[in-house]
Every structure is written in C-alpha cells, then in structure tokens.
C-alpha positions as a Python dict, from the first residue, in 0.01 Angstrom:
ca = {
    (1, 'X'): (0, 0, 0),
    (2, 'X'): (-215, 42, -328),
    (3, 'X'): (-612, 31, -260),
    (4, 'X'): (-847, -42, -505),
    (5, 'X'): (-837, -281, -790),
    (6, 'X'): (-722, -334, -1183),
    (7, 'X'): (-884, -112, -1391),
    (8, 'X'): (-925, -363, -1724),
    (9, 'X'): (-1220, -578, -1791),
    (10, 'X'): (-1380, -841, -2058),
    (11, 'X'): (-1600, -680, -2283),
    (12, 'X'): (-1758, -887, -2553),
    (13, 'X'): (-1721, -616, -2817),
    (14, 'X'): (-1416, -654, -3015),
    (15, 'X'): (-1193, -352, -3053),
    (16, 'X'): (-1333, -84, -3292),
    (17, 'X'): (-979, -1, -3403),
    (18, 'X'): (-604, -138, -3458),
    (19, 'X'): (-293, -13, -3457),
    (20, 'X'): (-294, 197, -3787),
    (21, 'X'): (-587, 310, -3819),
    (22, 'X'): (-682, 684, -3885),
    (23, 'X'): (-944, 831, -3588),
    (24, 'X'): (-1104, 1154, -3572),
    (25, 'X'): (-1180, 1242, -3273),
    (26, 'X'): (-1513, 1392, -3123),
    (27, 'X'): (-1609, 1739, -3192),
    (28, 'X'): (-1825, 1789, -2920),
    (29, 'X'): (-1851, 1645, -2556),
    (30, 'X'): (-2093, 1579, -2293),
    (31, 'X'): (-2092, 1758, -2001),
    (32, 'X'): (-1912, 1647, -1687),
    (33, 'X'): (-1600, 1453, -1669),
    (34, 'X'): (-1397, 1390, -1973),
    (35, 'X'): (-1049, 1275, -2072),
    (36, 'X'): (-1043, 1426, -2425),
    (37, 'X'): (-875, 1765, -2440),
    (38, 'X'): (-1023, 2054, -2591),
    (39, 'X'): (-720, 2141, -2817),
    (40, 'X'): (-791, 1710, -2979),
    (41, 'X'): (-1142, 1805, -3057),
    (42, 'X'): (-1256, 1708, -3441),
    (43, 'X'): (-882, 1635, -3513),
    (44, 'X'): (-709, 1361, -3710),
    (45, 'X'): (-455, 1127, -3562),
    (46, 'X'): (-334, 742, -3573),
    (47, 'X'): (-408, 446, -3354),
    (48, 'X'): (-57, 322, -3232),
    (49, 'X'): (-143, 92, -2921),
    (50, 'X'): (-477, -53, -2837),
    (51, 'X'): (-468, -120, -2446),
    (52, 'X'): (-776, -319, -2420),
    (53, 'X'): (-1082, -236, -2200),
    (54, 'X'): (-1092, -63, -1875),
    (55, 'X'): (-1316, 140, -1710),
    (56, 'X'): (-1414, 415, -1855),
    (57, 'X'): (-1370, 704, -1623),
    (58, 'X'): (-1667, 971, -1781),
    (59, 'X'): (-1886, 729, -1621),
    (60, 'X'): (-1748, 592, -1323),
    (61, 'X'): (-1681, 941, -1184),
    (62, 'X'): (-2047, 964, -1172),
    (63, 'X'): (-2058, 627, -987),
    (64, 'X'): (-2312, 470, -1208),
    (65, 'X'): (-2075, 174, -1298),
    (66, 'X'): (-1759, 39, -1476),
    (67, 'X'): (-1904, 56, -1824),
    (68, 'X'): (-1570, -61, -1958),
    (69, 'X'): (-1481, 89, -2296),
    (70, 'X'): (-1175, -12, -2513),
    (71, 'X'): (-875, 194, -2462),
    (72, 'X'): (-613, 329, -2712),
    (73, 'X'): (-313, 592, -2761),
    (74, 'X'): (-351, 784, -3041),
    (75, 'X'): (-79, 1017, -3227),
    (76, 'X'): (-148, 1388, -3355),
    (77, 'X'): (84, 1565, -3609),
    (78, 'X'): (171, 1887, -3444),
    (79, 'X'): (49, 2087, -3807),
    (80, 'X'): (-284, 1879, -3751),
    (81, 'X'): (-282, 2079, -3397),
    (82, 'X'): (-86, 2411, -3449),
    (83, 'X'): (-109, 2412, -3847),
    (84, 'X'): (174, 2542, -4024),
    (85, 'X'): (317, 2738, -3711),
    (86, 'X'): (407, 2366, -3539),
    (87, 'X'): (728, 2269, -3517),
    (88, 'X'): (850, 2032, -3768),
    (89, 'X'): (799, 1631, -3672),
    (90, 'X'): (659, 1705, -3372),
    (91, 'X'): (354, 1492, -3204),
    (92, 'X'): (130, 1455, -2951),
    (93, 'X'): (23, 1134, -2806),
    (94, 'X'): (-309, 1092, -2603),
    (95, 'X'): (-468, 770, -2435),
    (96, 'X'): (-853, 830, -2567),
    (97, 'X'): (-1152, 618, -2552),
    (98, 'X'): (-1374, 450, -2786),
    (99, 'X'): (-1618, 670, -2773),
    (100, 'X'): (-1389, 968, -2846),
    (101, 'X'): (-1314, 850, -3188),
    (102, 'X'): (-1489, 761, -3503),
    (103, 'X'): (-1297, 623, -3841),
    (104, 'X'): (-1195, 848, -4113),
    (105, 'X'): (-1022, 739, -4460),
}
C-alpha cells in the first residue's frame, strides 16, 4: 500500500524554461542534499520535458517545507561530458530542478 502523497503542486511562477531551450547547469552547489550530479556541473544540455512543479527535495530533506520548484529532464551530449573520448551520439538524460539551471544562447 503506497504512503504518503503526490509530489506536484501549484506554484504561481510560470516555468522558467520549455522544451528546447539550452540550460547550463550550476557550477557550484550548496551543501547538503542535492539531485545534480557532480559530473553535470557548469555543463550545457537541452530542455526536452518540463514536468511541472513538485517538491523540491534539497529542501524537504531538511524538513523545512515543500518549496515546490518546477521540474524538467534535460539532455547532455556525451562530448559535452566526456569531450572527444565519448562515444559518438551518445546522451545523458537527467531530471534537474529550476534552480540547477540558468539560460545560455
């Protein structure tokens, strides 16, 4: 029997990004509890699904609150990873938050 309850919620702010959009993502993190993997740090990927806003974990481990963020997978070229050693086509795809990512041209 699942416990607890849905994870999305309303958030007046619109989405920052769409489907399409170029991200980088955060060089540097806070300490504690994060979802963004050190090898995705200051890279370049592509918004290809917004998921809408759900609690945003970082904070809600700490159990000071939902503070729902807006949710998204974003793609990584494998040369944007590994550089040139990367195996041809390949990609990574990683649900990150808002607050992960900033816009880039």
């Amino acid at each position: 029997v699942p416990v607890g309850r849905p994870s999305t919620r309303e958030l007046d702010a619109g989405a920052a990004f769409a489907p399409g959009d170029r991200v980088r993502t955060a060089r540097h993190m806070h300490d504690g509890h994060t979802r963004l993997p050190r090898y995705l740090r200051d890279r370049v990927g592509e918004v290809v699904i917004h998921h809408g806003a759900h609690v945003f974990p970082d904070v809600s481990a700490t159990l000071a609150g939902d503070a729902p963020q807006h949710l998204y997978t974003v793609r990584f070229d494998g040369r944007e990873l590994w550089g040139d050693d990367a195996e041809p086509g390949h990609t990574v795809s990683a649900d990150l938050w808002e607050s992960y990512l900033v816009a880039t041209a």
